[in-house]
C-alpha positions in Angstrom: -36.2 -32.1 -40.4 -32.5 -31.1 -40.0 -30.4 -31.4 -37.1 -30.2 -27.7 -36.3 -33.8 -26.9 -37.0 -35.1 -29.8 -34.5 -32.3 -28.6 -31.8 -33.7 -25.1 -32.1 -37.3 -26.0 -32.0 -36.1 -28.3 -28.5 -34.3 -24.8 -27.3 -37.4 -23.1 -27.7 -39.8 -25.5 -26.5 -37.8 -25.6 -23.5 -37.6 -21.7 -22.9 -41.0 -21.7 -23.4 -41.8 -24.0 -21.0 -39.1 -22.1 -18.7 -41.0 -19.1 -19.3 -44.5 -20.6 -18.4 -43.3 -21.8 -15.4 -41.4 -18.8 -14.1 -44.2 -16.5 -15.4 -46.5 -18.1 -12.8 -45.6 -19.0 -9.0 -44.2 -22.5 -8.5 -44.4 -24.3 -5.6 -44.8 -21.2 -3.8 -41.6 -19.6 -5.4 -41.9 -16.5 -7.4 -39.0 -15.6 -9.8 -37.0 -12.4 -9.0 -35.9 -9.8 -11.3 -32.4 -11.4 -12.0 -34.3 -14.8 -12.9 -36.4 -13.0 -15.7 -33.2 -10.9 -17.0 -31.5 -14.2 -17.3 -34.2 -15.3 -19.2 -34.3 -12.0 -21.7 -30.5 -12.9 -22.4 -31.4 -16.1 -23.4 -33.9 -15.3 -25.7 -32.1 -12.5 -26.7 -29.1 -15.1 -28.1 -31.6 -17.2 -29.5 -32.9 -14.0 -31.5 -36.5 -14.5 -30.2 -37.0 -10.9 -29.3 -40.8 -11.0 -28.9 -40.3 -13.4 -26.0 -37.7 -11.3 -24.9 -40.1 -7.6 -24.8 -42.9 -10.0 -23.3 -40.6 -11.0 -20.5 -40.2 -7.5 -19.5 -43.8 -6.8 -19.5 -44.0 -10.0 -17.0 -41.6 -7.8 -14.9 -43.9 -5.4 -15.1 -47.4 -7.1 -14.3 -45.0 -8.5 -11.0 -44.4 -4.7 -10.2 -40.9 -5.3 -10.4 -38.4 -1.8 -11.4 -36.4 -3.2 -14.6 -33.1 -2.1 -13.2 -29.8 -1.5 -15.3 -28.7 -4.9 -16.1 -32.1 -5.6 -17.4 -32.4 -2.3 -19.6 -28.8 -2.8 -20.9 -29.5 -7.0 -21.6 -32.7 -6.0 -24.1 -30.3 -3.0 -25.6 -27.6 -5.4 -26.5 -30.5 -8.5 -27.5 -31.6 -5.7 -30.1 -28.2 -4.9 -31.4 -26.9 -8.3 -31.3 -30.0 -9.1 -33.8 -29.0 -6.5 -36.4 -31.9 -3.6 -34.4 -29.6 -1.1 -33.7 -32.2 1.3 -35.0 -35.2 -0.1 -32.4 -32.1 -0.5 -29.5 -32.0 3.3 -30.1 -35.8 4.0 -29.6 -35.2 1.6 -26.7 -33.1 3.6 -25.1 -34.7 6.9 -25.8 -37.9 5.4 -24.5 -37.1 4.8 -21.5 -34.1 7.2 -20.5 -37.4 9.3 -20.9 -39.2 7.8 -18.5 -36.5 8.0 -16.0 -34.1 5.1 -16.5 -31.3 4.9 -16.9 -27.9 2.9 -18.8 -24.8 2.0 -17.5 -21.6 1.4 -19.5 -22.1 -1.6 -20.8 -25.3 0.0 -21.8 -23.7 2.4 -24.1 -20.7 0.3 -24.7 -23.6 -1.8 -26.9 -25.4 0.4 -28.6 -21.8 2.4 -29.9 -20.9 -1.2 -30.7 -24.2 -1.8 -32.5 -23.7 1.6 -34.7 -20.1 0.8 -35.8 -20.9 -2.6 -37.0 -23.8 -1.1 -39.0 -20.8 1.5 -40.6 -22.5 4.4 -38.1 -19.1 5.6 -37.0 -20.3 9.0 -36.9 -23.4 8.4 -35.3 -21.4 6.2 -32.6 -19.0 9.5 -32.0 -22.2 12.0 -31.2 -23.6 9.7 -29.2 -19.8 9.3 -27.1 -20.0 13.1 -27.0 -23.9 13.2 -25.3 -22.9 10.7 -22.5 -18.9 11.8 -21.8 -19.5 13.4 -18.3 -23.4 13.4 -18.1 -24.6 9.5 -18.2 -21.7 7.5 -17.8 -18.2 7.5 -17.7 -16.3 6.2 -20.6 -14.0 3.5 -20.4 -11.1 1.9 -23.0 -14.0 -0.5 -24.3 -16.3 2.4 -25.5 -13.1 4.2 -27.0 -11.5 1.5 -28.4 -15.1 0.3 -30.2 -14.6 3.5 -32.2 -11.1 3.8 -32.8 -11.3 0.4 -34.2 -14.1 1.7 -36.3 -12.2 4.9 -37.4 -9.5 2.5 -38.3 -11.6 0.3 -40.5 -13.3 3.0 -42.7 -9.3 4.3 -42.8 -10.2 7.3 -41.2 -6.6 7.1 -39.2 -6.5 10.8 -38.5 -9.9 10.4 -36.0 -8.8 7.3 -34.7 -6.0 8.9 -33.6 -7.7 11.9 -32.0 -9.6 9.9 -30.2 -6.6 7.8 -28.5 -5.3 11.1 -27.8 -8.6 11.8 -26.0 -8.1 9.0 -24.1 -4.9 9.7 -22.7 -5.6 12.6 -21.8 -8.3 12.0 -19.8 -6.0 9.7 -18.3 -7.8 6.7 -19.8 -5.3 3.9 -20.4 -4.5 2.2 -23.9 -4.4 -1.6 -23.9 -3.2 -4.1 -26.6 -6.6 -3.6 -28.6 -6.8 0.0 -28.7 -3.4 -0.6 -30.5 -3.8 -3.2 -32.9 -6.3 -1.1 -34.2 -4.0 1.7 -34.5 -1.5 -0.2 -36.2 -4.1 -1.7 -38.3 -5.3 1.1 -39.7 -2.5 3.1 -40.2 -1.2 0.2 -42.2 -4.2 -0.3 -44.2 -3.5 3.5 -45.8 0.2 2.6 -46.2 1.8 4.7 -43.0 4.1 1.8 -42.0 6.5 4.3 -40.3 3.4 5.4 -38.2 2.2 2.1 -37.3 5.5 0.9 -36.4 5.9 3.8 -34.0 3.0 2.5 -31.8 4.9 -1.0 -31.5 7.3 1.3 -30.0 4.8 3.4 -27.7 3.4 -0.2 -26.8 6.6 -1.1 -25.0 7.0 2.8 -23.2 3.5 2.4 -21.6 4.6 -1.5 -20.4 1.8 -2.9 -22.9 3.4 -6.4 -24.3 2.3 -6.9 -28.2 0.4 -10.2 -28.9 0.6 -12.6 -31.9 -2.5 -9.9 -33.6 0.2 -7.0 -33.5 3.2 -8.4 -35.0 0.6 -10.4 -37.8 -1.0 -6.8 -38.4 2.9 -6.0 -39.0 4.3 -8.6 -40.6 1.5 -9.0 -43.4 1.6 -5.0 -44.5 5.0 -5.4 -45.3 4.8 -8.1 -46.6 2.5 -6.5 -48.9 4.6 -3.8 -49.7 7.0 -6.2 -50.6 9.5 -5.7 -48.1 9.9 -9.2 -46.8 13.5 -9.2 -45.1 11.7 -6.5 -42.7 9.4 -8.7 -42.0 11.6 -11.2 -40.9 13.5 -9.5 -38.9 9.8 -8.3 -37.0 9.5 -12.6 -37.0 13.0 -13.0 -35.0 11.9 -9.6 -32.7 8.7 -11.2 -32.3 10.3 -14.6 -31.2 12.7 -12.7 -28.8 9.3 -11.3 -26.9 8.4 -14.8 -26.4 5.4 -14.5 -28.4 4.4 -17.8 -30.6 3.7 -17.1 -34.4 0.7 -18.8 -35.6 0.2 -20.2 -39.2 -1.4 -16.8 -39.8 1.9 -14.9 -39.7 3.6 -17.5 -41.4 1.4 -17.5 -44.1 1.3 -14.3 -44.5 5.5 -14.7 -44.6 5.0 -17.2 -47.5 2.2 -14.7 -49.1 5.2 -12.2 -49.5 7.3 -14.1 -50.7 5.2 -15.1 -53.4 4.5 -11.6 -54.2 8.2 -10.9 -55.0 8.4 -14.1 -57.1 10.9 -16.1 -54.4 8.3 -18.9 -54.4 11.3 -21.4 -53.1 11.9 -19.5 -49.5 7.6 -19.7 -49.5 8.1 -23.3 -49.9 10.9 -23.3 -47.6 8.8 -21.7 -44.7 5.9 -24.5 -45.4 8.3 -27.8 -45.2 9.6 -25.5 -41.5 6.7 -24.8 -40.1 5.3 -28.4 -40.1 8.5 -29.3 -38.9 8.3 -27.0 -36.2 4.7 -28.5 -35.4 2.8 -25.1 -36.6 0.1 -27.3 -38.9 -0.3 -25.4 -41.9 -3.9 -23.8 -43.0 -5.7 -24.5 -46.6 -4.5 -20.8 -47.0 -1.1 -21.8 -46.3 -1.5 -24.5 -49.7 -3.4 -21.8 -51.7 -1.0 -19.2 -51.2 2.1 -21.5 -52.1 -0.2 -22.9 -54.8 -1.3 -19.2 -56.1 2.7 -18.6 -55.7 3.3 -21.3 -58.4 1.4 -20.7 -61.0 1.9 -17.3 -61.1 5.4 -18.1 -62.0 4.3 -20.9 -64.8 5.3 -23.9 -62.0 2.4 -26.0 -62.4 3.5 -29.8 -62.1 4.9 -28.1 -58.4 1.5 -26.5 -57.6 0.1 -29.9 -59.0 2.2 -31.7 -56.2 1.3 -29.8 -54.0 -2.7 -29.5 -54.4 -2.5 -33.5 -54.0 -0.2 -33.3 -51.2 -2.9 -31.3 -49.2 -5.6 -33.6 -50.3 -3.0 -36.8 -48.9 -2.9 -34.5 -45.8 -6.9 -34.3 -45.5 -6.9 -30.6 -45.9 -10.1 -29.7 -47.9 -8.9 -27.3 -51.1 -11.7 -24.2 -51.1 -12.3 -22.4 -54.0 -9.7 -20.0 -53.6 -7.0 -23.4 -54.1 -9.5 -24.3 -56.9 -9.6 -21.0 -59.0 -5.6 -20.8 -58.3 -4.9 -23.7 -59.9 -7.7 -24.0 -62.5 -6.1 -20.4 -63.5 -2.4 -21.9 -63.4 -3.9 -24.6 -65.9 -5.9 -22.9 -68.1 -2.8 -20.0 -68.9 -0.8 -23.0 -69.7 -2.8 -24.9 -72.0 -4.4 -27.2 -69.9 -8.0 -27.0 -70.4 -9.0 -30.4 -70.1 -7.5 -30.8 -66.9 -8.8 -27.4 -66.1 -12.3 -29.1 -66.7 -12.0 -31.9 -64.7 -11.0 -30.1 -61.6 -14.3 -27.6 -62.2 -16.1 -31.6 -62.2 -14.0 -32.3 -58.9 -15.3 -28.3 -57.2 -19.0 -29.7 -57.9 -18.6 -33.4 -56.7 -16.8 -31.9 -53.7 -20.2 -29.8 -52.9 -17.9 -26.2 -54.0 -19.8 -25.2 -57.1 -17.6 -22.6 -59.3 -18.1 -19.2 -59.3 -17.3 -16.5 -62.3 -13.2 -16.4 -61.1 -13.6 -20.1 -62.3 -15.2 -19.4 -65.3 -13.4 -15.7 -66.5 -10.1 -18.6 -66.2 -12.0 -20.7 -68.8 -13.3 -18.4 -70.8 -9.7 -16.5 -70.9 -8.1 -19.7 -72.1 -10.7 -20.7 -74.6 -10.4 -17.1 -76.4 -6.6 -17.2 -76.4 -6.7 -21.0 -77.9 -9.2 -19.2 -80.7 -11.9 -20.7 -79.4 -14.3 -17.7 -78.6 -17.3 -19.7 -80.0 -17.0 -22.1 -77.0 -16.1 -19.0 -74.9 -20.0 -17.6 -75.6 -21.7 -20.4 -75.4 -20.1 -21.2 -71.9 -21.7 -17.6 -71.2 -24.8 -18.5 -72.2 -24.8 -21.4 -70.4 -23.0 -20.2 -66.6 -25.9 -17.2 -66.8 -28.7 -19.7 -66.9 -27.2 -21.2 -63.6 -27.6 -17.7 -62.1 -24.1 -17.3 -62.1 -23.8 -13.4 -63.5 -20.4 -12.4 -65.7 -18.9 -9.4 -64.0 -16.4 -6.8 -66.3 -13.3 -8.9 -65.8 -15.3 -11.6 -67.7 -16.2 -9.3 -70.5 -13.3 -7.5 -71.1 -11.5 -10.9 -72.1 -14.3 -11.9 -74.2 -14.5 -8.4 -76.2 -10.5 -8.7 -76.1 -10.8 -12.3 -77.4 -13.4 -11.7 -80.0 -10.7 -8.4 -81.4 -8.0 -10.8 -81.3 -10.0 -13.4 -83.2 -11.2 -11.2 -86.3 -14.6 -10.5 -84.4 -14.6 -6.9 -84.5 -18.4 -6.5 -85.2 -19.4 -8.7 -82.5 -17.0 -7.5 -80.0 -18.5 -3.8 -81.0 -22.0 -5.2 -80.3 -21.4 -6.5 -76.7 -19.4 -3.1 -76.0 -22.6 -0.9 -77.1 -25.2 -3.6 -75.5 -23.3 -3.5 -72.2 -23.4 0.8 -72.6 -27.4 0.8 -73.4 -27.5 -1.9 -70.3 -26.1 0.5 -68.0 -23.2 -1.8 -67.0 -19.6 -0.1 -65.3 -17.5 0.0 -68.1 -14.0 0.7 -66.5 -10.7 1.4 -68.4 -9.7 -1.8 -69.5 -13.0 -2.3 -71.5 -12.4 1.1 -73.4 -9.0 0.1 -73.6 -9.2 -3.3 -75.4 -12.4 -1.4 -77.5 -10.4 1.3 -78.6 -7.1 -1.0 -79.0 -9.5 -3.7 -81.3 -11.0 -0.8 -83.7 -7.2 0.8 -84.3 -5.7 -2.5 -85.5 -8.9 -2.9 -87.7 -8.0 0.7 -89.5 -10.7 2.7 -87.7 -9.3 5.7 -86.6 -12.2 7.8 -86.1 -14.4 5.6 -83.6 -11.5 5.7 -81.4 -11.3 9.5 -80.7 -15.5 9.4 -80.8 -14.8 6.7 -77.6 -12.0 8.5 -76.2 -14.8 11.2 -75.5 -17.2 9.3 -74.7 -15.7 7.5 -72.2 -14.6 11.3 -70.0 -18.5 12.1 -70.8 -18.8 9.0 -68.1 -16.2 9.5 -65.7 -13.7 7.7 -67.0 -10.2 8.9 -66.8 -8.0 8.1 -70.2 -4.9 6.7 -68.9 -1.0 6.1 -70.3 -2.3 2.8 -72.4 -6.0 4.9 -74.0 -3.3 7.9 -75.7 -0.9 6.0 -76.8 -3.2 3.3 -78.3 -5.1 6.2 -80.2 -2.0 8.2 -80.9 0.4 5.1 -82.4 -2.7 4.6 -84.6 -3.3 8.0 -85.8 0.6 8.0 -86.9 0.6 5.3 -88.5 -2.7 6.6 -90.6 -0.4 10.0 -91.1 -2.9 11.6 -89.2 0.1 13.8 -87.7 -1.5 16.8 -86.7 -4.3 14.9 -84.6 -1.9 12.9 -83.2 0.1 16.1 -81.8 -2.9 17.0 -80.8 -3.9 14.1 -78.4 -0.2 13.9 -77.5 0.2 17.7 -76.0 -3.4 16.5 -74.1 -1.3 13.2 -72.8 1.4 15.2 -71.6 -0.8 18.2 -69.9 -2.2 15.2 -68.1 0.9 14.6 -67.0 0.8 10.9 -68.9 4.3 11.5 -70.1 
């Protein structure tokens, strides 16, 4: 028996003793209402939910009135366990019996439907208590908004915060980070910089969330120097950046190939006593290969090893990828050995590396036996994996074969996406057949697939070269009414 299974069974053994004894008068002393709803909150964390109902039926059977504390502890026991559903009949139950819910009531059942992905839900159910039941506070708005923000629906968020100050309901720093956050996430960086701006007006001081939120979108939009300059305000404000925002510093750097200043920020932020992450060594190590440094990414996956930072698969696949596109396989191999003896099996990232690297080094025999062999671990090859092994087998004068996998993974039902009709249609031009091309180039709008730039041109280039002239004007006054040109 584990650890954590004979601490639970303990826990329980003791609540259940608790509950015997509390159940029943001992020593002459009863237990009160607020005894038994401290009780239901226990069992409630502990997810034991039967104990919890049966608890309320003891407050029952003692003729005590459940009052709103208890009601809104089993509401958030049920919601906390993933029963948002059953919370709701809860409170339907007995708001029809003449209960009733408080804030904090509500505040965890909206929470419970937003975590599900029941924004909408959430909403109508703000709209049936506003003014009726309770009143609303910044919790129960900012729940929403946050949830608005997440499914990057940035125009009711922001409806909602204007709700809120209009009913005179105040903004704090989480109402918006979740702005910012979400207007970010749909690339309105203007926008979310604004309420940065609106968070100093209303005397609301940003944390170390707002300026990461910040600093990481543009970042990703590749506007580092921005970024920095958000570092030095941020600084200024007196508030301290974690390794999160400098990580996410290093990240852009990477990302516009000025993998030195990433490093640079790693050897200063140990310096400046900021320890850096496992993310802060996969990003910098990512950063490396990308731009063929390997012996540096090398150094560096042994420096964080030195360090006793564990590498997670991320830092793995990184620099099993970094290997494998330049030539390394063997050592590739051996750090797929070290994953498994370090109890961090790979997944298919891993193995699309390997695979990649075995069809490029003409090798696509290995490549589909390895395959064979990672789906009879229950490891399952997704369309990244398959487009480089049909783009292998072209490459490698396997036309036939990489036709068969193409049609078996149509009569399978799998996603084909545009790559896989790409390096299809790209495989059966260089082999001199023209006509399957244009036969795919319909098939693949029959399932929803656009044709892009690369599918034309392909087809086109080929259909010249065949002095096919007049089809090829054809599917070029198509290209350019698609506006591909």
């Amino acid at each position: 028996m584990s650890f954590t299974t004979r601490s639970r069974l303990i826990s329980y053994s003791n609540f259940a003793i608790s509950f015997h004894f509390l159940s029943k008068p001992f020593n002459g002393i009863t237990p009160d209402i607020a005894t038994l709803t401290i009780l239901i909150n226990c069992f409630s964390h502990l997810g034991q939910l039967n104990f919890a109902f049966s608890t309320l039926a003891k407050i029952l059977k003692l003729g005590y009135q459940p009052n709103t504390i208890t009601l809104t502890t089993l509401v958030n026991g049920l919601c906390l366990n993933g029963k948002v559903r059953e919370a709701l009949h809860f409170h339907d139950y007995v708001v029809a019996r003449g209960f009733h819910f408080d804030q904090f009531g509500y505040a965890s059942l909206i929470n419970g439907l937003c975590k599900i992905g029941e924004t909408r839900a959430a909403m109508q159910l703000l709209r049936k208590i506003e003014g009726k039941l309770v009143r609303l506070n910044e919790v129960i708005y900012n729940t929403i908004i946050d949830s608005f923000c997440k499914d990057k629906c940035v125009d009711d968020a922001y409806e909602l915060y204007s709700e809120m100050i209009a009913k005179r309901i105040s903004p704090d720093v989480v109402t918006f980070n979740s702005l910012i956050y979400g207007f970010c996430i749909v690339g309105q960086l203007k926008k979310a910089s604004r309420f940065l701006n609106e968070m100093v007006l209303r005397n609301i001081y940003p944390d170390v969330c707002t300026f990461t939120i910040l600093v990481d979108a543009l970042c990703k939009e590749g506007n580092v120097k921005e970024a920095k300059n958000l570092l030095v305000v941020m600084m200024k404000e007196g508030v301290i950046p974690d390794v999160i925002v400098y990580n996410s510093l290093m990240n852009g750097y990477c990302l516009v190939n000025e993998v030195n200043k990433a490093e640079h920020v790693l050897r200063t932020i140990s310096r400046m006593g900021v320890a850096p992450s496992v993310r802060s060594y996969s990003i910098m190590i990512n950063g490396f290969c990308k731009m063929k440094m390997v012996n540096e990414a090398l150094s560096l996956f042994n420096e964080m090893c030195c360090k006793g930072i564990a590498p997670d698969t991320v830092t793995y696949n990184s620099l099993i990828d970094g290997l494998c596109k330049s030539g390394r396989i063997s050592h590739a191999w051996k750090l797929v050995d070290e994953m498994h003896d370090n109890g961090q099996p790979a997944d298919i990232f891993t193995y699309s590396s390997l695979i990649d690297a075995l069809c490029k080094n003409y090798l696509v025999d290995k490549a589909i036996a390895l395959i064979k062999e990672i789906k009879d671990h229950g490891i399952v090859p997704d369309m990244c994996t398959y487009n480089i092994l049909i783009g292998g087998l072209c490459k490698g004068g396997q036309l036939k074969n990489a036709h068969n996998i193409f049609k078996d993974l149509l009569t399978k039902g799998y996603c084909l996406n545009i790559q896989t009709y790409n390096i299809m249609i790209n495989g059966l031009c260089k082999d001199g057949l023209f006509d399957e091309p244009e036969a795919l180039l319909s098939k693949m709008e029959d399932n929803g697939i656009i044709p892009d730039a690369i599918t034309y041109e392909t087809i086109i280039r080929a259909l010249f070269h065949k002095d096919e002239n007049e089809k090829a004007e054809k599917l070029l006054c198509e290209m350019i009414a698609r506006g591909l040109l």
